[in-house]
Legacy VTK file of the C-alpha trace (Angstrom):
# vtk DataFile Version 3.0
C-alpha trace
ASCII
DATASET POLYDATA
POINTS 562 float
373.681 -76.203 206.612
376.721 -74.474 207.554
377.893 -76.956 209.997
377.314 -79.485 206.541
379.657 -76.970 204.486
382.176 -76.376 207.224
382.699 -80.445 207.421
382.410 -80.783 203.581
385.500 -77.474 203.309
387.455 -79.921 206.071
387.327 -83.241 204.100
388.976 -81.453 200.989
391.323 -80.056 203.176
392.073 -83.171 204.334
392.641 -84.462 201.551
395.116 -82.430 200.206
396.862 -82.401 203.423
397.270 -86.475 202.658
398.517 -86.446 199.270
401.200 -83.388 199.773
402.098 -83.513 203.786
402.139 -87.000 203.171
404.381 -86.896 200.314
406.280 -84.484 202.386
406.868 -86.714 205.206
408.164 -89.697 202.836
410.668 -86.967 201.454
412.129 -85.966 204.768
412.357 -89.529 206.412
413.820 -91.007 203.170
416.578 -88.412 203.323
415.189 -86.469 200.153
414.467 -82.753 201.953
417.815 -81.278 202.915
417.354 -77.250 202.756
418.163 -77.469 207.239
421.319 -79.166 206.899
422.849 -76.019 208.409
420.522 -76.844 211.658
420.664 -80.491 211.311
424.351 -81.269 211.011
425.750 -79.376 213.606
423.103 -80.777 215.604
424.463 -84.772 214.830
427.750 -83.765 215.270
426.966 -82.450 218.913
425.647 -85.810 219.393
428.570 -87.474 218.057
426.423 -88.809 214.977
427.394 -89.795 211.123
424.866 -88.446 208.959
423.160 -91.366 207.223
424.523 -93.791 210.355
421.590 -96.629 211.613
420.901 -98.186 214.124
419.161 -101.747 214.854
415.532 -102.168 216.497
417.333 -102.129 219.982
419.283 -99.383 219.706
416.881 -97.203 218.144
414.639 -98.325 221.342
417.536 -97.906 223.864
418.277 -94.162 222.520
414.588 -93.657 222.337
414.563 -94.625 226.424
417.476 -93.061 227.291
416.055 -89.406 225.503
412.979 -90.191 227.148
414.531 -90.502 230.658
416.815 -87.502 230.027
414.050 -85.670 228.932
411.432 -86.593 232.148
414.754 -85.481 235.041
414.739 -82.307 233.078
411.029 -81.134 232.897
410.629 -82.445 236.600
413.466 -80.086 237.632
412.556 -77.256 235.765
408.601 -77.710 237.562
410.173 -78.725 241.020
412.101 -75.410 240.888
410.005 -72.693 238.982
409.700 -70.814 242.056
413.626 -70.032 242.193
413.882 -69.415 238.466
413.407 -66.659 235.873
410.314 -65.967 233.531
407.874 -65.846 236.971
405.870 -62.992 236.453
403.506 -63.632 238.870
406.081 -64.975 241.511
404.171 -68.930 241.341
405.904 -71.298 243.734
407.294 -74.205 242.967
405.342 -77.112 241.982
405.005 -79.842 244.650
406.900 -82.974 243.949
403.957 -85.409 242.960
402.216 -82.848 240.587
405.845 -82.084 239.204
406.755 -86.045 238.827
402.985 -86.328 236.956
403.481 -83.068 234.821
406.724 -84.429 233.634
405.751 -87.811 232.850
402.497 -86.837 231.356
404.419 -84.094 228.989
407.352 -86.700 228.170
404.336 -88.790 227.213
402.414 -87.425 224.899
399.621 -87.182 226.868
399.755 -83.730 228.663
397.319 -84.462 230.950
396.548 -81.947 233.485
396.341 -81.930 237.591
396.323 -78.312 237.578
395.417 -75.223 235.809
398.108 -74.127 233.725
397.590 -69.937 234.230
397.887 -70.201 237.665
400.204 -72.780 238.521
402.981 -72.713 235.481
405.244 -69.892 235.258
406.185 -68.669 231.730
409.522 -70.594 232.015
407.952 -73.473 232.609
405.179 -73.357 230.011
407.687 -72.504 227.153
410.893 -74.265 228.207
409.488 -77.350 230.222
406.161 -78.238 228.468
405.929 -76.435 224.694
409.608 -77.892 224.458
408.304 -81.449 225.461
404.990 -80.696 223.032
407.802 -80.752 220.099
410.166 -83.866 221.259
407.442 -85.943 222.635
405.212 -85.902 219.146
408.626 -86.008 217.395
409.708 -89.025 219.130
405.824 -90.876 218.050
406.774 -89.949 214.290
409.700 -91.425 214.822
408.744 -94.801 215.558
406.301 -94.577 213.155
408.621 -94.172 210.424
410.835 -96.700 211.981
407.603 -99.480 212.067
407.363 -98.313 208.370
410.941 -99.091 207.201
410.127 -102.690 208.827
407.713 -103.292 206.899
409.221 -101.725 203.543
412.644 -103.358 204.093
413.692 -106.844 203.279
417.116 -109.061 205.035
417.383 -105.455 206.892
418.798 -105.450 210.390
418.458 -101.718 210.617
415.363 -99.391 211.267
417.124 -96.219 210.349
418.655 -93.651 213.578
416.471 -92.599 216.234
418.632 -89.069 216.353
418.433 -87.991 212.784
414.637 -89.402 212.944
413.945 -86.677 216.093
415.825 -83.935 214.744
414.310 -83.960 211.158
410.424 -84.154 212.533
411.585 -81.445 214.911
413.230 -78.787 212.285
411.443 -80.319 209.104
408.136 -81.024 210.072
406.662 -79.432 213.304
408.657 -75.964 213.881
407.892 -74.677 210.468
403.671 -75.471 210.286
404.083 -74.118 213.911
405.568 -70.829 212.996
403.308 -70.698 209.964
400.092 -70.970 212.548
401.110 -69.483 215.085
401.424 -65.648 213.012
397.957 -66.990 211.890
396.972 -66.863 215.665
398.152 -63.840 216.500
396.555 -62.821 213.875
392.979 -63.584 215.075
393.840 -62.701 218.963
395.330 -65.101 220.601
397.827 -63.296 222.894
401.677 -63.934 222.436
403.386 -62.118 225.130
405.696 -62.004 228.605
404.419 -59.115 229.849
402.726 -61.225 232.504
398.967 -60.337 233.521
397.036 -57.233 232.771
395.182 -56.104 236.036
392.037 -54.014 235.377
390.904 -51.216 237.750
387.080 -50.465 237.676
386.667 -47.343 239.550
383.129 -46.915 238.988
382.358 -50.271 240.850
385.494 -50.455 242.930
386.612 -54.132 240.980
389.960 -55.083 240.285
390.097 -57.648 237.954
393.318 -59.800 236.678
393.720 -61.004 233.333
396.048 -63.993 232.764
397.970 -63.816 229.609
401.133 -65.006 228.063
402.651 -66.895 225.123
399.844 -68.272 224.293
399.659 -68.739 220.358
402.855 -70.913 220.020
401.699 -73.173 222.817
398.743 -73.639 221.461
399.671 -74.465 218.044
401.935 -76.977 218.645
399.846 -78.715 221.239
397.344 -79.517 218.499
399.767 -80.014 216.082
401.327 -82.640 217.820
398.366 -84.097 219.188
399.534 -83.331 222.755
396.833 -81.329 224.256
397.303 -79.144 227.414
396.033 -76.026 227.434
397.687 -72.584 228.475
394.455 -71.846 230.349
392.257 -74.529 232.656
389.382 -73.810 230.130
391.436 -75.452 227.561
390.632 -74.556 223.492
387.073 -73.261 225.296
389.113 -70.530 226.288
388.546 -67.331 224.283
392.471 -66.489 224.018
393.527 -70.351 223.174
390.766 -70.541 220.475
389.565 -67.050 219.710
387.432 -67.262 217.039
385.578 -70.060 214.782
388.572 -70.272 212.490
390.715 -70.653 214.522
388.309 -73.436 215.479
388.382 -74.749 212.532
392.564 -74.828 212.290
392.914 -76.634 215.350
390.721 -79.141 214.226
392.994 -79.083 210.968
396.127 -78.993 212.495
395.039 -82.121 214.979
393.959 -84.505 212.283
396.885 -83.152 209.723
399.660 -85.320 210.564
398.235 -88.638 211.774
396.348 -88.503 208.413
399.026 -87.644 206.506
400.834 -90.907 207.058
398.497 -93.040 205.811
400.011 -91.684 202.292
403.726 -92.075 203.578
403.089 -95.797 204.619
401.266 -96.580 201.156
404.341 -94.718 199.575
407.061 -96.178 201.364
405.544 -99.601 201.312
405.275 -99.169 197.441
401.516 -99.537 197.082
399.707 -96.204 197.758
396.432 -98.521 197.791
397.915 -100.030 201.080
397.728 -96.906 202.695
394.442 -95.695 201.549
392.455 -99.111 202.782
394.136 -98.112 206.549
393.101 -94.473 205.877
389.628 -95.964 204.735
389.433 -98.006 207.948
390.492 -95.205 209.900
387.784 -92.865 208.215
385.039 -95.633 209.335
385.686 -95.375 212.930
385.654 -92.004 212.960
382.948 -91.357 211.396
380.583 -93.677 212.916
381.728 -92.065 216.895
380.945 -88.777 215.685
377.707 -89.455 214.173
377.263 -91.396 217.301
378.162 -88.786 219.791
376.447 -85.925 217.788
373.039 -88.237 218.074
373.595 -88.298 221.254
374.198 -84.593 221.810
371.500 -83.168 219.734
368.884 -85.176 221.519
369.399 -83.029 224.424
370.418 -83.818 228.468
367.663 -86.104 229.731
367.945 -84.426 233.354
366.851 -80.825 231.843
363.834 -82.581 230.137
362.802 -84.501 233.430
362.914 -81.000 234.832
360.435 -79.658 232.297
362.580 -77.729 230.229
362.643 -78.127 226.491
365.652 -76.681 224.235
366.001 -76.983 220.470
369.405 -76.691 220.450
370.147 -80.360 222.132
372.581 -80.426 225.304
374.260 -77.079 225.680
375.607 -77.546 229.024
379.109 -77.191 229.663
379.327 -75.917 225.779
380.460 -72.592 224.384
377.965 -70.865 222.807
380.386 -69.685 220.019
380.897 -72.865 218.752
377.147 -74.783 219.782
376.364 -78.447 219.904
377.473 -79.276 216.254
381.433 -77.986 216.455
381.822 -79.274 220.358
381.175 -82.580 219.505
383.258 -82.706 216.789
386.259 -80.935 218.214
385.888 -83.392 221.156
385.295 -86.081 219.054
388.755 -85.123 217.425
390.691 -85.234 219.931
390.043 -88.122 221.217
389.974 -90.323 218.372
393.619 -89.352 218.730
395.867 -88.655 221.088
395.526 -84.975 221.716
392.746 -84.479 224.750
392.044 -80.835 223.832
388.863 -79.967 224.177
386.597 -77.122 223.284
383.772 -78.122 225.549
383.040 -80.289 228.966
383.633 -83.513 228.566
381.954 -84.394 232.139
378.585 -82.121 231.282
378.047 -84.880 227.781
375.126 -86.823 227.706
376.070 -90.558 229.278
376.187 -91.867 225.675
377.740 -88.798 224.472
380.496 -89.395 226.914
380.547 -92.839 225.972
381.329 -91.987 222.233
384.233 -89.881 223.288
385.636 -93.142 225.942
384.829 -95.169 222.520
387.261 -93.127 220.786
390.442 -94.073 223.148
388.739 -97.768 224.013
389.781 -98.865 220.834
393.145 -97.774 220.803
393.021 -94.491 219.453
393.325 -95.223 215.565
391.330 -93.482 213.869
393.542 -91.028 213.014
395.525 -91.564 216.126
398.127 -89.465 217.662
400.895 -87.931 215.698
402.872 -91.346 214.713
400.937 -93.479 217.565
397.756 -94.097 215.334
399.735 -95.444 212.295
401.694 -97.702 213.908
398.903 -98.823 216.389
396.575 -99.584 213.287
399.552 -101.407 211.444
399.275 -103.684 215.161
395.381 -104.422 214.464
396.233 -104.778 210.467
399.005 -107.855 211.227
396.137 -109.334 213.813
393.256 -109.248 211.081
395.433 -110.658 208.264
396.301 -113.262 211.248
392.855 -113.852 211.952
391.856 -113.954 208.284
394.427 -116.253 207.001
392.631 -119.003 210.134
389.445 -118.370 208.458
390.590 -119.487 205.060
393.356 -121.880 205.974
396.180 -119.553 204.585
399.231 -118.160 206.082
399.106 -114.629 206.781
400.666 -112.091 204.726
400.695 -108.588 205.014
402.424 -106.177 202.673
404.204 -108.454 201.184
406.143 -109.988 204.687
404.632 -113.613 206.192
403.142 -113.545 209.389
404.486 -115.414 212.271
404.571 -116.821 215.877
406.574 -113.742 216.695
404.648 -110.874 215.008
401.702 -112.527 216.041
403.399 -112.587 220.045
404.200 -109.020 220.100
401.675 -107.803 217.695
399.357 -108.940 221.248
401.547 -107.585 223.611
401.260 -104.314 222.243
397.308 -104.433 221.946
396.364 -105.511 225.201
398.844 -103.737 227.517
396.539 -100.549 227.327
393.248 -102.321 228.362
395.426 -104.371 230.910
396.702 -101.441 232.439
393.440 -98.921 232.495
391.086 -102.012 233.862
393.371 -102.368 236.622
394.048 -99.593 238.096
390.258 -98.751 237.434
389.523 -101.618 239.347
391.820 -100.722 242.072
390.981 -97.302 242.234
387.392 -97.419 242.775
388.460 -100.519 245.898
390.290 -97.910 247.865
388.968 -94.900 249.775
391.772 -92.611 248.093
389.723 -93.279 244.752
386.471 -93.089 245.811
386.742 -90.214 247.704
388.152 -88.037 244.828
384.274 -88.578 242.846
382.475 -85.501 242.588
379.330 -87.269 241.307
378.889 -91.061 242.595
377.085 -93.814 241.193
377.317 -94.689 237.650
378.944 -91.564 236.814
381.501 -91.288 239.456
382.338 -94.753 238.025
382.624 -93.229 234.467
384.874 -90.703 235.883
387.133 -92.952 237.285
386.915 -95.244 233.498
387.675 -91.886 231.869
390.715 -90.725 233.607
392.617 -93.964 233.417
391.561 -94.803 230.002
392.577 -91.299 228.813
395.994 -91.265 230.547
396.501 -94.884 229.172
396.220 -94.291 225.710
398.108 -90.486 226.318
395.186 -89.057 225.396
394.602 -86.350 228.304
390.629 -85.218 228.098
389.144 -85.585 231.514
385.464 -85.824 233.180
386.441 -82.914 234.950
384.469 -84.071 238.013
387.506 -85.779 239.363
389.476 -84.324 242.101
392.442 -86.085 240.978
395.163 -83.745 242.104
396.221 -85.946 244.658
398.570 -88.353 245.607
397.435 -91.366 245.267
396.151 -90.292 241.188
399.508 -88.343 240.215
401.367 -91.206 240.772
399.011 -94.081 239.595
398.745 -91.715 236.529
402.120 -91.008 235.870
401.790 -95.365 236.176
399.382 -95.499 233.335
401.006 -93.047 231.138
404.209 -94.732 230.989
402.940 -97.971 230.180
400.611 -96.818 227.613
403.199 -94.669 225.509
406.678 -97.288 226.058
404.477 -100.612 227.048
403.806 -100.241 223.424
406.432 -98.558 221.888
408.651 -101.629 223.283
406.592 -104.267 221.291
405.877 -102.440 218.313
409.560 -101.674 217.827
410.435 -105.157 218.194
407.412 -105.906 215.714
409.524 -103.732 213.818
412.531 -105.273 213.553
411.701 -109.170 213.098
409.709 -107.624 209.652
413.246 -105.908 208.221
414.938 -109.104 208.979
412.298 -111.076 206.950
412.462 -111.571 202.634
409.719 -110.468 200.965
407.094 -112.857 199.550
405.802 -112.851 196.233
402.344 -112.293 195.597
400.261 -115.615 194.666
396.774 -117.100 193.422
396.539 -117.714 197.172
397.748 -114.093 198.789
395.059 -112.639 200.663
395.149 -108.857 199.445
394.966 -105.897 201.774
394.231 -103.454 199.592
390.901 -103.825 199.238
387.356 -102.699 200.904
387.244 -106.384 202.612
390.355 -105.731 204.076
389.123 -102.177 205.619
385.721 -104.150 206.650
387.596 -106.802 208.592
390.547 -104.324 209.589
387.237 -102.175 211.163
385.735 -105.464 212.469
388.493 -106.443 214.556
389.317 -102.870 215.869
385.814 -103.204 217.422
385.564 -106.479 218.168
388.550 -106.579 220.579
387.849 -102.719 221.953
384.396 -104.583 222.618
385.347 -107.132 224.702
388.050 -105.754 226.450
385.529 -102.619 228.089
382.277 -103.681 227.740
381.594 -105.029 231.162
383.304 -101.392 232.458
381.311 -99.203 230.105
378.092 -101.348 230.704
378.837 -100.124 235.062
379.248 -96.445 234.027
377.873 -94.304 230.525
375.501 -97.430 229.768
373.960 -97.901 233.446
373.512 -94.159 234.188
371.637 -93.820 230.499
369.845 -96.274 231.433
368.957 -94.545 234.726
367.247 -91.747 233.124
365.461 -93.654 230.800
366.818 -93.270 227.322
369.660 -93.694 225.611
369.580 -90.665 222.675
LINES 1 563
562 0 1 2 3 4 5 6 7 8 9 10 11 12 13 14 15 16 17 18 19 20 21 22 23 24 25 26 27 28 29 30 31 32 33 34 35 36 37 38 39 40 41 42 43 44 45 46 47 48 49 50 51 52 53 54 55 56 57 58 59 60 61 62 63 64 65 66 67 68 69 70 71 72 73 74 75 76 77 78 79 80 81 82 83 84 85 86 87 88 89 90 91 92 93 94 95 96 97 98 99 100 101 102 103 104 105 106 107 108 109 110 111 112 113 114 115 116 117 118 119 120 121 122 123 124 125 126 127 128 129 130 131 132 133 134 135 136 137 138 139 140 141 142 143 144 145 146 147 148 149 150 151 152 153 154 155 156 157 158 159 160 161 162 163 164 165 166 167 168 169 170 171 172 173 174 175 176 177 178 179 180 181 182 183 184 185 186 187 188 189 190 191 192 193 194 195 196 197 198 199 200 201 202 203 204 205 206 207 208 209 210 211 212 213 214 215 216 217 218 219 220 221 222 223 224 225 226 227 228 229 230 231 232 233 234 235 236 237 238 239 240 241 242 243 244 245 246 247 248 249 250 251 252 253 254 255 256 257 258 259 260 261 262 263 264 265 266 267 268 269 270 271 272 273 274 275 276 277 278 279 280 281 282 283 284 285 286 287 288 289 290 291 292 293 294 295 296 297 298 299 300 301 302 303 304 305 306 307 308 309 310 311 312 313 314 315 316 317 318 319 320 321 322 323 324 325 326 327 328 329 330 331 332 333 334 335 336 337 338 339 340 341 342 343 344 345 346 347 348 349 350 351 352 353 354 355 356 357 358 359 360 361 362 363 364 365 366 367 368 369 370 371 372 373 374 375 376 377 378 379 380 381 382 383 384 385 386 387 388 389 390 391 392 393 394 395 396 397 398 399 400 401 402 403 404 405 406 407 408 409 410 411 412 413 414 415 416 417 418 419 420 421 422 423 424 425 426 427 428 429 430 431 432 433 434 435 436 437 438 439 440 441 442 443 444 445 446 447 448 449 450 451 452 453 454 455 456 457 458 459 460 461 462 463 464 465 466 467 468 469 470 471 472 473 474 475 476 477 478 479 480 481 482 483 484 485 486 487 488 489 490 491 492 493 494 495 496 497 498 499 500 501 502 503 504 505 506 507 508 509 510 511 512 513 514 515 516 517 518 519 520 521 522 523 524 525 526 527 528 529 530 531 532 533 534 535 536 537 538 539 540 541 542 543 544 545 546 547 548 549 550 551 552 553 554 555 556 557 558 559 560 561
C-alpha cells in the first residue's frame, strides 16, 4: 500500500513539474526569463556572440561538434594527468590512456558509463572539474537540440534554428545550476557527504581493524547526474550506495529529478508548437511505454529468481538478490526501470542479479530508443523521429499525405527521419555481433551461455543509446571494450544528433499547411495508439532475434518466464 501511495504522490508531482517546468523551459528558450543576464552576457561576449544572433541547422550542428570535440581533448587531459594535478587526496595515478579516451567520450556523451569505480580511481579534481562539469554541458547540449528540433517544427519559411551558444548557456545558468543547488542543500541535508577532506580512516583498537572510508563531494555530483539524466556514480555501488542515496527520500528525489525534465518538455513542445494537445498525446504515448516495462519488470521481479526456488528456497518478498534492503523489490525496479527508460543508467540495484525477463524489461527500455521519457532533450526529439514515421506510415494506410503539426511530410523527412532511427540498432547489433566472434569479447563474460550473451546485448545497447546501466558481470575494462565503447557512444549521441538536426532544418524552411476535412490529426488517443504501435513494432524487429539468444533463451532454461 505504501509503495501504491508513494507512486500515486509521484504522478502528481509529475504533473505539476509538466505544466510549470515546462512552462518554464518555453520561457527561457523563447528569450522571456532574463534575471542572469549579468552571467549570460558577459558570457556571449567572451564568445564573440550578439545576443539574439542565429544560426542555420549547420551551424548550430558545426558549433555543437566543435564544443563537443573541445570538450572530449579537455576531460581526456584532465583524466590522462590526474596523477600530476591538484585536488588528489589520496595520491590516485593517472588514468591509463584507453580508460581516459572512454571516460571522456562516455562523459561528453551523455552516457557516463563506467570502466572503473569512481572512489578509487577519480581524484576530486577530476570528479568535479572533468566529469560533474561534463554532467552540466553534456545534458545542456541534448536540451539544446531539443529546443532547436522544436523551433523546426514551430517555424515556417525559417532558415534559422536559433544559436547553439545562447541555447547551452541558458540550460546551463537557467535551468540545471539552480534545481541543482536547490537539491543538492536538500542532500546534505539527509547525509549525503559534501566535502574535500579526502577519506576518513577508522582505527578499531579493540579488534586491531583499520578501516577507510571514501568520501567527497558527493551531493552536487549526484544531483546533477540525475538531473541531467547522465548517470555515473561517485561510488562503484552507484545510487545503492548509502552516501549517493541516503535515505528513501532521497530515493524518491532522484527518481523526481530523473523524470523532471524529459517530462517537462512534452508541455514546451505542445506550447511552442501552439497546441498544448500536441504535446500531451506524445506525453500520453510516452506514459504507455513506461508504464507497461515497469509493470512488466515488477511481474517479473516479484515472482522471485527461479534458481533460488530450484534450490528449495521459498521467499515472499520476490527476487532480492543484488537489491538493497532499504528500498526492496518494489522501489528497485522502479528506480531501474527509470533510468533506463531514459538516458540516465543510475541504478539503485543490480542490474546483472534481475530475473532474465526482469533484465529484459530494463534492455526493453533502451531497445526502443529510449522515449519514454527519454534523456534530458534526447527523448523529445527521438519521439518527434517515431511521430514523423507514424504520421508517414498512417497517411499510406489511408492514401493521404502526411502531415504532422501542421508541416507536410516528405522524401527528405522521411530519409533522415530513418537515418536517425536505425543508426542505434545498426550500431549495437554489430558490434554485438562482433564482439561475441572474437576471443577479446568472449573472454571478458563472467557468466556464459545465454547470459554471458545478454551481457554482451546489454553493454552495447546501453552505451548506444548513452544510457550507461551495465550487467555488471562484464569485465569490460579492457582494451578492446573502451574503445569499441567509446565507438558506440559516439554514434549513438551525434549519429543521431546529425539527422535529427537536419530533420530540423528542412521543417523551418517548409510553409505551414492548413488544416483540412482530410488532415489526419495528431492530437488524439489514435495518434498515441499508433505513435505506441510503431515505437514497438520497429524496437521489435530490430532485437528480437538478439533478445530471443539471451533474457528469452536463459528464461526459458529454467523453466518459466515470471
Amino acid at each position: 500500500m505504501a509503495f501504491v501511495i508513494e507512486v500515486i504522490v509521484l504522478l502528481v508531482v509529475l504533473g505539476l513539474i509538466w505544466r510549470y517546468l515546462g512552462s518554464y523551459l518555453t520561457a527561457v528558450f523563447t528569450g522571456r526569463v532574463h534575471f542572469l543576464d549579468w552571467i549570460e552576457l558577459p558570457l556571449l561576449r567572451l564568445l564573440g556572440i550578439q545576443p539574439g544572433a542565429e544560426q542555420s541547422w549547420r551551424r548550430y550542428l558545426r558549433s555543437l561538434l566543435v564544443f563537443s570535440l573541445v570538450s572530449l581533448v579537455i576531460t581526456y587531459l584532465l583524466l590522462a594527468l590526474q596523477g600530476h594535478l591538484p585536488l588528489n587526496p589520496e595520491h590516485l595515478g593517472d588514468v591509463t590512456p584507453a580508460l581516459a579516451f572512454n571516460t571522456a567520450v562516455s562523459f561528453i556523451t551523455n552516457t557516463d558509463w563506467q570502466n572503473y569505480a569512481g572512489g578509487t580511481t577519480m581524484s576530486y579534481l577530476s570528479q568535479m572539474v572533468a566529469l560533474a562539469t561534463q554532467n552540466f554541458v553534456s545534458a545542456a547540449v541534448g536540451l539544446a537540440v531539443a529546443i532547436a528540433v522544436i523551433r523546426g517544427f514551430s517555424r515556417k519559411r525559417s532558415s534559422t534554428l536559433g544559436n547553439f551558444w545562447i541555447d547551452t548557456i541558458r540550460g546551463v545558468f537557467y535551468v540545471l545550476l539552480p534545481i541543482s543547488i536547490v537539491m543538492t542543500l536538500v542532500f546534505v541535508w539527509q547525509g549525503a557527504p559534501q566535502t574535500l577532506l579526502g577519506p576518513a580512516h577508522i582505527h578499531d583498537v579493540l579488534n586491531g581493524v583499520h578501516q577507510t572510508i571514501l568520501r567527497g563531494p558527493v551531493a552536487s555530483q549526484e544531483v546533477i547526474k540525475q538531473l541531467g539524466t547522465n548517470g555515473g556514480g561517485f561510488f562503484n555501488a552507484n545510487a545503492a550506495h548509502p552516501f549517493e542515496n541516503p535515505t528513501g527520500f532521497t530515493n524518491f528525489l532522484e527518481i523526481v529529478l530523473i523524470l523532471c525534465v524529459p517530462v517537462a518538455l512534452t508541455y514546451t513542445f505542445g506550447k511552442m508548437v501552439g497546441n498544448i494537445k500536441e504535446g500531451v498525446a506524445v506525453l500520453m504515448a510516452m506514459i504507455i511505454l513506461f508504464a507497461g516495462t515497469f509493470a512488466f519488470t515488477l511481474a517479473a521481479e516479484n515472482g522471485g529468481n527461479p534458481a533460488i526456488h530450484a534450490a528449495g528456497i521459498t521467499s515472499t518478498r520476490g527476487n532480492m538478490v543484488g537489491k538493497e534492503s532499504r528500498f526492496g523489490v518494489d522501489n528497485s525496479v522502479l528506480f531501474n526501470v527509470t533510468s533506463t527508460q531514459t538516458s540516465t543508467g543510475s541504478v539503485n540495484s543490480s542490474a546483472d542479479s534481475y530475473t532474465p525477463i526482469g533484465g529484459l524489461g530494463m534492455l526493453a527500455g533502451m531497445m526502443y530508443g529510449e522515449v519514454s521519457p527519454g534523456g534530458i532533450g534526447s527523448g523529445i526529439y527521438t519521439i518527434l523521429i517515431f511521430a514523423i514515421l507514424t504520421v508517414f506510415i498512417a497517411g499510406l494506410m489511408v492514401g493521404r499525405t502526411p502531415e504532422y503539426v501542421r508541416k507536410k511530410i516528405q522524401k527528405t523527412e522521411i530519409i533522415w527521419a530513418s537515418i536517425g532511427v536505425l543508426v542505434m540498432p545498426i550500431t549495437v547489433l554489430v558490434l554485438t555481433a562482433i564482439t561475441v566472434a572474437l576471443p577479446d569479447g568472449r573472454t571478458a563474460i563472467l557468466n556464459h551461455g545465454p547470459h554471458g550473451f545478454s551481457e554482451i546485448l546489454y553493454a552495447f545497447t546501453s552505451q548506444g543509446n548513452n544510457n550507461g546501466s551495465a550487467f555488471a558481470g562484464l569485465s569490460s575494462n579492457t582494451a578492446y571494450f573502451n574503445i569499441t565503447g567509446a565507438i558506440a557512444m559516439l554514434i549513438g549521441r551525434f549519429g543521431v544528433i546529425i539527422p535529427v538536426m537536419a530533420l530540423a532544418g528542412s521543417l523551418a524552411a517548409k510553409e505551414e499547411v492548413p488544416v483540412t476535412a482530410g488532415t489526419f490529426l495528431t492530437a488524439t488517443p489514435m495518434f498515441t495508439g499508433l505513435l505506441v504501435g510503431v515505437i514497438l513494432l520497429v524496437g521489435a524487429l530490430n532485437f528480437f532475434p538478439a533478445v530471443a539468444l539471451g533474457p528469452i533463451a536463459e528464461a526459458v532454461s529454467h523453466g518459466r518466464f515470471f
